[in-house]
LONU-457772 format. One line per field, with one value per atom (N, C-alpha, C): residue number from 0; chain; x, y, z; atom name. Coordinates in nm, 3 decimals, decimal comma. Layout:
BEGIN
resi = c(NUM_...)
chain = c(A_...)
x = c(X_...)
y = c(Y_...)
z = c(Z_...)
name = c(CA_...)
***
This chain:
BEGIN
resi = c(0_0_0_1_1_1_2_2_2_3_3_3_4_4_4_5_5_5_6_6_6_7_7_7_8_8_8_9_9_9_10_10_10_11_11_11_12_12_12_13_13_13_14_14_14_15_15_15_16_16_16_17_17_17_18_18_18_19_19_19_20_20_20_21_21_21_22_22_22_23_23_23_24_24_24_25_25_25_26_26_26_27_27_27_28_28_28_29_29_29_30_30_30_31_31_31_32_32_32_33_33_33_34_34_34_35_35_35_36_36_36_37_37_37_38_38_38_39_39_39_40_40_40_41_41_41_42_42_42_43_43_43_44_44_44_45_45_45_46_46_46_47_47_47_48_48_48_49_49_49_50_50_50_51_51_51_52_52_52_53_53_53_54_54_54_55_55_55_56_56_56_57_57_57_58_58_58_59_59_59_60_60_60_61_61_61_62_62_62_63_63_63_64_64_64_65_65_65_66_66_66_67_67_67_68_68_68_69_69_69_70_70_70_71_71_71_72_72_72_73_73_73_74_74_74_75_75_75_76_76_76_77_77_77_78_78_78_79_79_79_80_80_80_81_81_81_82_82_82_83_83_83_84_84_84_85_85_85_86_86_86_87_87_87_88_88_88_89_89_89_90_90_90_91_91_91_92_92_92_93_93_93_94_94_94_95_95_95_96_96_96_97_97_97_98_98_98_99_99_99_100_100_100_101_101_101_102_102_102_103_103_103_104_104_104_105_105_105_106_106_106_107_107_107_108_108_108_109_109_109_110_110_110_111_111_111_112_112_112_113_113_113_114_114_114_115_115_115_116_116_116_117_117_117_118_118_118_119_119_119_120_120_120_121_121_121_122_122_122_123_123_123_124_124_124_125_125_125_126_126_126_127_127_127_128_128_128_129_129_129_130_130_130_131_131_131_132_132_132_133_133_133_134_134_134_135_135_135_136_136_136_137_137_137_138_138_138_139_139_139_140_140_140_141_141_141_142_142_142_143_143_143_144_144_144_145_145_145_146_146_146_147_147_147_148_148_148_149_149_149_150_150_150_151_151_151_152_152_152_153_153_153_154_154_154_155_155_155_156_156_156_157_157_157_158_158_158_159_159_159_160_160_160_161_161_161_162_162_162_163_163_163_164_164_164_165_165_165_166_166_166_167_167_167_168_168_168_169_169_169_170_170_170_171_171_171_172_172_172_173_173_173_174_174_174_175_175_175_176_176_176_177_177_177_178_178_178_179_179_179_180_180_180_181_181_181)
chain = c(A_A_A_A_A_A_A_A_A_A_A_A_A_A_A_A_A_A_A_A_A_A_A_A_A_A_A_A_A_A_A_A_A_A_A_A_A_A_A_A_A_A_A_A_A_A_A_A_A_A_A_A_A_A_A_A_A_A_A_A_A_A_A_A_A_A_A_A_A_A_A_A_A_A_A_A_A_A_A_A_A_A_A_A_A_A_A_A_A_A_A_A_A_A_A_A_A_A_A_A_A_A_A_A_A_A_A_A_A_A_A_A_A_A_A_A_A_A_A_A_A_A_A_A_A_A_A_A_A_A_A_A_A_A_A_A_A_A_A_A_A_A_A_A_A_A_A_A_A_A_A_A_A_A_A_A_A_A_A_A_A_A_A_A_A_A_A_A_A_A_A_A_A_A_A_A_A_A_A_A_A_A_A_A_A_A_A_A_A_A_A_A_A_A_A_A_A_A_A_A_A_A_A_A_A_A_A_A_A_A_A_A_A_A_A_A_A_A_A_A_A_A_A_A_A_A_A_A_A_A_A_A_A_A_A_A_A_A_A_A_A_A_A_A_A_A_A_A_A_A_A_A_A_A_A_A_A_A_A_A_A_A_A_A_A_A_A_A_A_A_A_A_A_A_A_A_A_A_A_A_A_A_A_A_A_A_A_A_A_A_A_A_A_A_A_A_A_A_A_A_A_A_A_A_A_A_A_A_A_A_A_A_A_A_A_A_A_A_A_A_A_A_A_A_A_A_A_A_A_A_A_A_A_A_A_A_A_A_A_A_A_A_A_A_A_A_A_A_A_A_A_A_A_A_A_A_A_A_A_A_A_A_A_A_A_A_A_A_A_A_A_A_A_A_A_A_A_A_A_A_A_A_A_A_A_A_A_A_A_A_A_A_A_A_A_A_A_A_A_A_A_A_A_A_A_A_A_A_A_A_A_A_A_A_A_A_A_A_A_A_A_A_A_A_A_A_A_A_A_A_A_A_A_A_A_A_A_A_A_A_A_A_A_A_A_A_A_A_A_A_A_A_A_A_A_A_A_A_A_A_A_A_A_A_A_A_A_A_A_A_A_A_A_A_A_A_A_A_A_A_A_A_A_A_A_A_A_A_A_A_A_A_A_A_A_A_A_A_A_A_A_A_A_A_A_A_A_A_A_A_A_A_A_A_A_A_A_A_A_A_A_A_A_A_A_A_A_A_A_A_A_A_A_A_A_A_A_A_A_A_A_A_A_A_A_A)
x = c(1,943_1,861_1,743_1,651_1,536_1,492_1,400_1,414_1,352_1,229_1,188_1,302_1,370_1,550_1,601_1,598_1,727_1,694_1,548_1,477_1,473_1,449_1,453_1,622_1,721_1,846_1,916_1,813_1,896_1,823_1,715_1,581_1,664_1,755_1,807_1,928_1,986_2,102_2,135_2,018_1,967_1,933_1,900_1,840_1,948_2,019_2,152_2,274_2,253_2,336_2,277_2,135_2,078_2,102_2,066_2,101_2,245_2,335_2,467_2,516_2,470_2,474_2,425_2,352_2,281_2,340_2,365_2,471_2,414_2,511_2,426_2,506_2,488_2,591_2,553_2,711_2,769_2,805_2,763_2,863_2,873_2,970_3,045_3,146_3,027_3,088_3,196_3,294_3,342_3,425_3,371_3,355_3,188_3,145_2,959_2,866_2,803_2,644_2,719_2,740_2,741_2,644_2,646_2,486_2,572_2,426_2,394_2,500_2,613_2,707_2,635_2,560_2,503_2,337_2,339_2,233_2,174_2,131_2,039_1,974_1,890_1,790_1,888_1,981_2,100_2,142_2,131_2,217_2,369_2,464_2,591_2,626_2,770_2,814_2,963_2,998_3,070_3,196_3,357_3,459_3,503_3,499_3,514_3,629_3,742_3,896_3,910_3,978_3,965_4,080_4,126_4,295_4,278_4,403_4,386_4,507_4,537_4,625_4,631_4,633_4,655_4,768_4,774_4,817_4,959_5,069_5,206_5,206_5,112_5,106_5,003_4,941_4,758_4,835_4,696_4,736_4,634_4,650_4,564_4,521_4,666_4,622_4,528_4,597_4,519_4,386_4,333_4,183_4,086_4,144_4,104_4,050_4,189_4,170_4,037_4,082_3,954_3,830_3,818_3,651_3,631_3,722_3,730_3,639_3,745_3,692_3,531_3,497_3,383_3,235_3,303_3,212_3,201_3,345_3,284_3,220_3,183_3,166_3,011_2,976_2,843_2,742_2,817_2,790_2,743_2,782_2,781_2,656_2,699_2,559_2,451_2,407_2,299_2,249_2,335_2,263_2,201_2,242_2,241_2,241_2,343_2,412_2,428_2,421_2,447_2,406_2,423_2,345_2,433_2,590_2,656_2,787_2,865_3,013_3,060_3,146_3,267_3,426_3,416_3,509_3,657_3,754_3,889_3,943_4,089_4,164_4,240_4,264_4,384_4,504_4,579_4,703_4,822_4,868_4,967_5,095_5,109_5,190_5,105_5,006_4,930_4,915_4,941_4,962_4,850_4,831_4,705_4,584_4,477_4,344_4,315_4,242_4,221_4,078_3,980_3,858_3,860_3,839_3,852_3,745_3,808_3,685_3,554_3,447_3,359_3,285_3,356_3,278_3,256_3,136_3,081_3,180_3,215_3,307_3,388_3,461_3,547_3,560_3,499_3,490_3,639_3,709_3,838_3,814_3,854_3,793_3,924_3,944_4,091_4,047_4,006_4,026_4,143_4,095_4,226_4,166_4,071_4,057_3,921_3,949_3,830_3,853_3,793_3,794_3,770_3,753_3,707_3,745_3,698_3,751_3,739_3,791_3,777_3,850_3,762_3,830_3,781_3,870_3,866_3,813_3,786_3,673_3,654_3,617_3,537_3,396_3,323_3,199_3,196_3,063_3,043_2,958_3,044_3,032_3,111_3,247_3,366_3,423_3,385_3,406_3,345_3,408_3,362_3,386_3,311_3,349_3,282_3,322_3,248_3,312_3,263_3,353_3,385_3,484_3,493_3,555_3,490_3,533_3,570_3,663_3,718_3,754_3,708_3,702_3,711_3,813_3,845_3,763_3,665_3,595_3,641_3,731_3,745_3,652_3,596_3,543_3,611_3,570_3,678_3,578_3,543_3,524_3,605_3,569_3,654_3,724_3,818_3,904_3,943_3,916_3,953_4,079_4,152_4,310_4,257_4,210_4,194_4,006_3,985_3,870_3,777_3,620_3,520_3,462_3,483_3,464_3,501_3,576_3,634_3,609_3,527_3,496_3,561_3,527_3,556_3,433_3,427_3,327_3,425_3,325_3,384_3,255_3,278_3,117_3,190_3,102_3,110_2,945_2,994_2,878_2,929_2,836_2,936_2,833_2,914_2,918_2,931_2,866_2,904_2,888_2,956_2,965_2,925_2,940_2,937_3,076_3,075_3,248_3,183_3,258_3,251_3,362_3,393_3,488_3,501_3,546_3,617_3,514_3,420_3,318_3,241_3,164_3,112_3,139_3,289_3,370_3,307_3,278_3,230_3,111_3,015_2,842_2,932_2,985_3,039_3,091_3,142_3,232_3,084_3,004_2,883_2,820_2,779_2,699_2,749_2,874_2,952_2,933_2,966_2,933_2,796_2,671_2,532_2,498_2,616_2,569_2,610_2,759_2,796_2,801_2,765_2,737_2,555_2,520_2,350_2,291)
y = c(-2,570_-2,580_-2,672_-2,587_-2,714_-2,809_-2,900_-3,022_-2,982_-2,924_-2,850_-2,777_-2,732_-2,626_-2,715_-2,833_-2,891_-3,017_-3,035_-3,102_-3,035_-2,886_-2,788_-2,780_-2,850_-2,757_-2,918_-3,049_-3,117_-3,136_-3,098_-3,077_-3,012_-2,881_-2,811_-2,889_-2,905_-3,023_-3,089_-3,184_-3,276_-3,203_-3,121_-3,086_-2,989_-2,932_-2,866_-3,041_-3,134_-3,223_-3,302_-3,316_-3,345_-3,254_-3,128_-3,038_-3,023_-3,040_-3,062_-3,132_-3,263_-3,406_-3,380_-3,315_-3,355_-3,332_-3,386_-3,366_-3,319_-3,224_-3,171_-3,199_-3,203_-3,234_-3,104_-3,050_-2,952_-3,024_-2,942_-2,991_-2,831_-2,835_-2,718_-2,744_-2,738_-2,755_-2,631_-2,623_-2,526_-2,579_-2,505_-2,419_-2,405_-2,332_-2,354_-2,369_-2,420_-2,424_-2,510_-2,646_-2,800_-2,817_-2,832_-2,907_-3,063_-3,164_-3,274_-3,387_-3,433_-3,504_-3,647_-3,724_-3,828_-3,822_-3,930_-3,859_-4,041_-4,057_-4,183_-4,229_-4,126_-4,141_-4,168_-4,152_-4,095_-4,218_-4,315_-4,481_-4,515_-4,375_-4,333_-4,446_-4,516_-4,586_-4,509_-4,512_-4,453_-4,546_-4,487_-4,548_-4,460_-4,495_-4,446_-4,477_-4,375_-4,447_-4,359_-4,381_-4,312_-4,334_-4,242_-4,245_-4,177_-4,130_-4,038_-3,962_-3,844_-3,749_-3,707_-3,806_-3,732_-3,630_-3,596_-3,532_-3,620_-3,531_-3,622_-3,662_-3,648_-3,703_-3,764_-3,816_-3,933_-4,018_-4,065_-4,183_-4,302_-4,454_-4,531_-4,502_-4,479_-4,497_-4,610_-4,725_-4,871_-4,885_-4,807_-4,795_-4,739_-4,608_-4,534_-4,488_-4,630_-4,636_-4,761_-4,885_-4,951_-4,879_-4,823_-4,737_-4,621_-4,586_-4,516_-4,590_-4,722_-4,802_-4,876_-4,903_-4,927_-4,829_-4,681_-4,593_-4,558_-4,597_-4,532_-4,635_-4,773_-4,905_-4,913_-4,885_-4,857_-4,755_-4,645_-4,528_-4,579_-4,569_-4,638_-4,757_-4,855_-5,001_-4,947_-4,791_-4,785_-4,681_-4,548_-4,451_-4,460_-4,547_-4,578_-4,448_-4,359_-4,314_-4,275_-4,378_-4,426_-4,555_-4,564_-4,728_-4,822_-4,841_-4,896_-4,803_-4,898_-4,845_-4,908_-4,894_-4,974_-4,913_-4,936_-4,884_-4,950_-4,837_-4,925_-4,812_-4,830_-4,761_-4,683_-4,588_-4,502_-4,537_-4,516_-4,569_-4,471_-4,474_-4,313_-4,337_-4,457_-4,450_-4,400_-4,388_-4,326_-4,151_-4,092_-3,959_-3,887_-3,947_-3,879_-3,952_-3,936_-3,978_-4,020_-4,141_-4,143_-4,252_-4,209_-4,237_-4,413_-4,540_-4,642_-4,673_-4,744_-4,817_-4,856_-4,839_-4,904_-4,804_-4,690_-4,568_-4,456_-4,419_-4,275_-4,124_-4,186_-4,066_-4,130_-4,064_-4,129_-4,005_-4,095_-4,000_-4,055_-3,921_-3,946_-3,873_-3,955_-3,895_-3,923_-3,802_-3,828_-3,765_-3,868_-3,875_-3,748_-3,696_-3,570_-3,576_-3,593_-3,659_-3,727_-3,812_-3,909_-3,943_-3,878_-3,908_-3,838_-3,927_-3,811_-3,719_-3,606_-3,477_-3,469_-3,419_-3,370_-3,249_-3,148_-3,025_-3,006_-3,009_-2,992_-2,836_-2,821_-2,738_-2,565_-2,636_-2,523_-2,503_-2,525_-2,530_-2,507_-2,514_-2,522_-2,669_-2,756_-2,893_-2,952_-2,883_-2,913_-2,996_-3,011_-3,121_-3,146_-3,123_-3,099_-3,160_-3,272_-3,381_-3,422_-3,530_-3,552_-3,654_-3,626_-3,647_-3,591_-3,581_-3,524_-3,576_-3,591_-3,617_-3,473_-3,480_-3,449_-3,460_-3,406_-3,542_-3,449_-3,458_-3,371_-3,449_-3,391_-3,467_-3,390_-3,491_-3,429_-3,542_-3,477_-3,588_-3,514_-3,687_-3,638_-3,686_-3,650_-3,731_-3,780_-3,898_-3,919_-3,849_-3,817_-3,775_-3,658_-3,599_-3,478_-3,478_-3,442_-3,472_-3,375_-3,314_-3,190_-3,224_-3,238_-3,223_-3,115_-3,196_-3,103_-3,012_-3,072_-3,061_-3,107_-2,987_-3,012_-2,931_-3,012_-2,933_-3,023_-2,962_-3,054_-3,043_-3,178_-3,164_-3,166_-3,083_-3,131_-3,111_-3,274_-3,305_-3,286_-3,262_-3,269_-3,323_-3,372_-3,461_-3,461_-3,394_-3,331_-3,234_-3,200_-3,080_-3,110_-3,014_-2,972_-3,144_-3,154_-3,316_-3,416_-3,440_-3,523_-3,653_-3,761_-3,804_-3,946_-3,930_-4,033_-4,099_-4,239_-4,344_-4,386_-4,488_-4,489_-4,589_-4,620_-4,737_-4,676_-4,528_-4,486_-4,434_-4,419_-4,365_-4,424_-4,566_-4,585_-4,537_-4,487_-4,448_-4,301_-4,264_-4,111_-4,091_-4,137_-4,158_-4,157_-4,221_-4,288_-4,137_-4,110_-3,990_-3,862_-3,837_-3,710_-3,714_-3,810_-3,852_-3,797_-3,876_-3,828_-3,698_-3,599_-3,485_-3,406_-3,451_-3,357_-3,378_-3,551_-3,558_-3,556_-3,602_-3,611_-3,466)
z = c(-1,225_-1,342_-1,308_-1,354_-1,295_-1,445_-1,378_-1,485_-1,587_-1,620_-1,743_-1,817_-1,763_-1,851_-1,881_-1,821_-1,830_-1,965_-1,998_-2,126_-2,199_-2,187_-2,338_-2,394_-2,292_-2,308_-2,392_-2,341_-2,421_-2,550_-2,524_-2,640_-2,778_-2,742_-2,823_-2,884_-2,773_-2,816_-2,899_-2,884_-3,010_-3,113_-3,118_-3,275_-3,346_-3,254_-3,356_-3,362_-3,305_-3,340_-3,476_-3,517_-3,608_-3,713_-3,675_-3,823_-3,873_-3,750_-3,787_-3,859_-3,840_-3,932_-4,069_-4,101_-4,222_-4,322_-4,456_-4,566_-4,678_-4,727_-4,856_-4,950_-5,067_-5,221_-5,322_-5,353_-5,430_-5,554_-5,677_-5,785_-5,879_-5,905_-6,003_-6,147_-6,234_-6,352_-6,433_-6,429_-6,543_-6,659_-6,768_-6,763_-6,723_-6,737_-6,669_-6,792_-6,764_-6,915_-6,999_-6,940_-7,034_-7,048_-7,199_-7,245_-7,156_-7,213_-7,130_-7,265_-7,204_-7,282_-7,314_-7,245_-7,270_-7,347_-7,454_-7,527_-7,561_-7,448_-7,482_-7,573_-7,644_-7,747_-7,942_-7,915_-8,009_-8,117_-8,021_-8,089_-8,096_-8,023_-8,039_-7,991_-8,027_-7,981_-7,891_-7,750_-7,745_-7,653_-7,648_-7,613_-7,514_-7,370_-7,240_-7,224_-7,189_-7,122_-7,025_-6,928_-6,776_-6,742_-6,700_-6,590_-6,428_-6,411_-6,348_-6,312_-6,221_-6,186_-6,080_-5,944_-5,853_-5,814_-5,721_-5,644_-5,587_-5,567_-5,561_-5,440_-5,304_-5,189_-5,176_-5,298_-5,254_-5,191_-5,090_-5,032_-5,074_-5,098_-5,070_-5,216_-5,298_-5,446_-5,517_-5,487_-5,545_-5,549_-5,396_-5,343_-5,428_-5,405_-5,485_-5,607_-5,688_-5,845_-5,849_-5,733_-5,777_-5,732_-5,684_-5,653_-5,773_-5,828_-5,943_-6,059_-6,073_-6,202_-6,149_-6,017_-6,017_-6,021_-5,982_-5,961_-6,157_-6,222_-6,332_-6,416_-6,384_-6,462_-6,416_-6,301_-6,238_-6,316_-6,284_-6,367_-6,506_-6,619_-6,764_-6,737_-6,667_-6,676_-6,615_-6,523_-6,506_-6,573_-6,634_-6,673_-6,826_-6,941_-7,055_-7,158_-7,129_-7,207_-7,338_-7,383_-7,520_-7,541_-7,679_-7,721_-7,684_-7,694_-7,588_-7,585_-7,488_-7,459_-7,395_-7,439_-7,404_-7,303_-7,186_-7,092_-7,091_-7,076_-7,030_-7,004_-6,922_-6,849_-6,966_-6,918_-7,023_-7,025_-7,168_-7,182_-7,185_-7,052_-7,081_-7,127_-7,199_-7,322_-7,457_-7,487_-7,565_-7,590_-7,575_-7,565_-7,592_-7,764_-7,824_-7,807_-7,782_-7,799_-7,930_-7,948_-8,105_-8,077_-8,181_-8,181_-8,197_-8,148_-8,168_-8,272_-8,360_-8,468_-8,409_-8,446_-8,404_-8,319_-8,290_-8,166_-8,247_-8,234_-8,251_-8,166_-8,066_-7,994_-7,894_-7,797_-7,677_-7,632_-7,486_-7,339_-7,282_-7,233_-7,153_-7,063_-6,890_-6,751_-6,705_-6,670_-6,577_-6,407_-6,320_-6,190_-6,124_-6,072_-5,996_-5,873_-5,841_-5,675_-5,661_-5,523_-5,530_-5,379_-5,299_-5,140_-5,051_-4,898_-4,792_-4,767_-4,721_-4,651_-4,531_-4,415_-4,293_-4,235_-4,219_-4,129_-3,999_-3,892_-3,785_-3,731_-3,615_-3,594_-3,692_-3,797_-3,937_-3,870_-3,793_-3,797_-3,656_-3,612_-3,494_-3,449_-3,559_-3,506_-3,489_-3,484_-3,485_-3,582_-3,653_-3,769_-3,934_-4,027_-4,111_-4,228_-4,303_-4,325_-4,487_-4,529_-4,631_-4,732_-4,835_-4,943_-5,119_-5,192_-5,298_-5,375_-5,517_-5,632_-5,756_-5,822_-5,884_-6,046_-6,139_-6,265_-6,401_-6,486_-6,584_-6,739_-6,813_-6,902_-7,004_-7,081_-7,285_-7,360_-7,475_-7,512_-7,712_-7,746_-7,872_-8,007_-8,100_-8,232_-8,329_-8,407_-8,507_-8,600_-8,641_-8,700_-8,643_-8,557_-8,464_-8,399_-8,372_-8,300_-8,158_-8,153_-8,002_-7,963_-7,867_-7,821_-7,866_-7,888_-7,912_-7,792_-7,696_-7,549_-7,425_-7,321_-7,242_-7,092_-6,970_-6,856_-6,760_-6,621_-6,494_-6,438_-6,320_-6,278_-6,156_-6,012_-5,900_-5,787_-5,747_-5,672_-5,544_-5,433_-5,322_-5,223_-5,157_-5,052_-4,906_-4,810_-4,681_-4,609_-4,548_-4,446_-4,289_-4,176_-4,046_-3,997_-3,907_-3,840_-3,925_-4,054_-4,131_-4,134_-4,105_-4,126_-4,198_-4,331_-4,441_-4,486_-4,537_-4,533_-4,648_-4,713_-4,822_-4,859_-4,800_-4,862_-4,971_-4,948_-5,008_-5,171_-5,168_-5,321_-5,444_-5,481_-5,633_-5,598_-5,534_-5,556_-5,575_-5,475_-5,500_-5,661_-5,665_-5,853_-5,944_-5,933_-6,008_-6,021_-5,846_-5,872_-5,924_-5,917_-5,977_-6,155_-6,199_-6,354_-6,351_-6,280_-6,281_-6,315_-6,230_-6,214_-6,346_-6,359_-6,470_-6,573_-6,644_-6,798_-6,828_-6,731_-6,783_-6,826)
name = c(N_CA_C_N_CA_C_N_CA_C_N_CA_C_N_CA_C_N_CA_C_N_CA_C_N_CA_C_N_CA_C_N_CA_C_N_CA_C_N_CA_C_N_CA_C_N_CA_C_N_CA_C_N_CA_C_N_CA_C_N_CA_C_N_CA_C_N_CA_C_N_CA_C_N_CA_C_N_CA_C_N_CA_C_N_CA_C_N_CA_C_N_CA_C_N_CA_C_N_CA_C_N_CA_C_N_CA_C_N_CA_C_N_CA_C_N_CA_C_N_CA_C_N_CA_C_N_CA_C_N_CA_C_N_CA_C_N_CA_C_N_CA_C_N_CA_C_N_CA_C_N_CA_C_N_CA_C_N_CA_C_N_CA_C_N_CA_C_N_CA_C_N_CA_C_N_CA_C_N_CA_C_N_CA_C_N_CA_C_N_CA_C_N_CA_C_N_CA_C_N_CA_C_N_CA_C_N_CA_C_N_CA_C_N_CA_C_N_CA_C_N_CA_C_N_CA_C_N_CA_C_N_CA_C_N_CA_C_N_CA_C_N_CA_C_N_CA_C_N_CA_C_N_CA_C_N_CA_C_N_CA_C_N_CA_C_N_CA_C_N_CA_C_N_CA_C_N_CA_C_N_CA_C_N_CA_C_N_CA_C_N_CA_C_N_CA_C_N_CA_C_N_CA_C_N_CA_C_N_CA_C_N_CA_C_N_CA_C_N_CA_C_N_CA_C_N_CA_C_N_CA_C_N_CA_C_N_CA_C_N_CA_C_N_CA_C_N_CA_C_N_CA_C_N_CA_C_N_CA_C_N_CA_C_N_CA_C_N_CA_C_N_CA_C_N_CA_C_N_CA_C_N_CA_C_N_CA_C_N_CA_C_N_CA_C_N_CA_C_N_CA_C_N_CA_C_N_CA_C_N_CA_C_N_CA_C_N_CA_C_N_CA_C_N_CA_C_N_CA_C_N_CA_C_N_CA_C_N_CA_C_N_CA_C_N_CA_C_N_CA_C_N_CA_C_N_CA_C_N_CA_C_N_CA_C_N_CA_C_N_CA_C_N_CA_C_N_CA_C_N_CA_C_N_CA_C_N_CA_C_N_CA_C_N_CA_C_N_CA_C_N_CA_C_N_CA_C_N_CA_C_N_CA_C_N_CA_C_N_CA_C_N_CA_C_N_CA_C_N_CA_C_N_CA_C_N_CA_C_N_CA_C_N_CA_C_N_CA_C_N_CA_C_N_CA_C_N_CA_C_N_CA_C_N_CA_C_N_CA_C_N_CA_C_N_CA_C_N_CA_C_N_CA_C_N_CA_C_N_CA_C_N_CA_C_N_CA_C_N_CA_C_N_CA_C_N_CA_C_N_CA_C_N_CA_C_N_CA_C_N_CA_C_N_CA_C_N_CA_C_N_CA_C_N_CA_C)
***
């Protein structure tokens, strides 16, 4: 190979290892065509409670849940939502949802996944990586016993030679909310 081949060949190299890298973000609401759940202009006062449901083999539950409660506490103090709100964990001795005094409505987010992905050679970067959130949204009004509205969101941030770590999860949490209540 002479040396001109042998600069175009790592020339190429590099640039399918760059396009390989590069990450794109998926989100899929269903059911599909949510109007926009947060209504800034509104004055609503609203009551956020959040759980979650993994999966009977999560690992690195604790983690998880705190990047949960920070991605969803982040979320809320920057997007302004509503005129305020007020966040706390769900009570699954509580069964039923019930509108708290003082709130215009209550958002309930139940977490069903929140973490990296990796598939081994899917691609032709051998590696296929990322991360995904998961997130079931009922939202309820006062005196209502059953939800006015109920979707999932499920974000994804990833692709070909992408490999992402558990640092990133509360911006991941933050931005999945972004996508599917605004």
């Amino acid at each position: 190979m002479n040396h001109l081949t042998s600069k175009k060949a790592a020339g190429i190299v590099v640039a399918m290892l760059l396009a390989a890298c590069s990450a794109t973000t998926t989100v899929a609401i269903w059911p599909a065509d949510q109007g926009a759940v947060c209504q800034p202009q509104s004055g609503l006062k609203a009551a956020v409670r959040w759980g979650t449901g993994w999966r009977a083999n999560q690992k690195d539950v604790w983690a998880r849940e705190a990047a949960a409660a920070q991605g969803v506490a982040d979320f809320f103090a920057g997007a302004k939502c509503f005129a305020s709100v007020v966040i706390g964990r769900a009570d699954a001795s509580s069964p039923e949802p019930v509108v708290p005094p003082g709130s215009d409505l209550l958002l309930v987010l139940t977490v069903r996944e929140l973490g990296p992905t990796v598939k081994l050679f899917s691609s032709a970067a051998l590696i296929d990586g990322g991360t995904e959130v998961l997130i079931d949204v009922a939202r309820y009004l006062p005196g209502r016993r059953e939800p006015d509205r109920q979707f999932s969101i499920h974000w994804r941030n990833g692709g070909p030679g992408v490999i992402k770590g558990v640092q990133s999860l509360p911006a991941d949490m933050s931005a999945a909310l972004q996508a599917g209540l605004m």
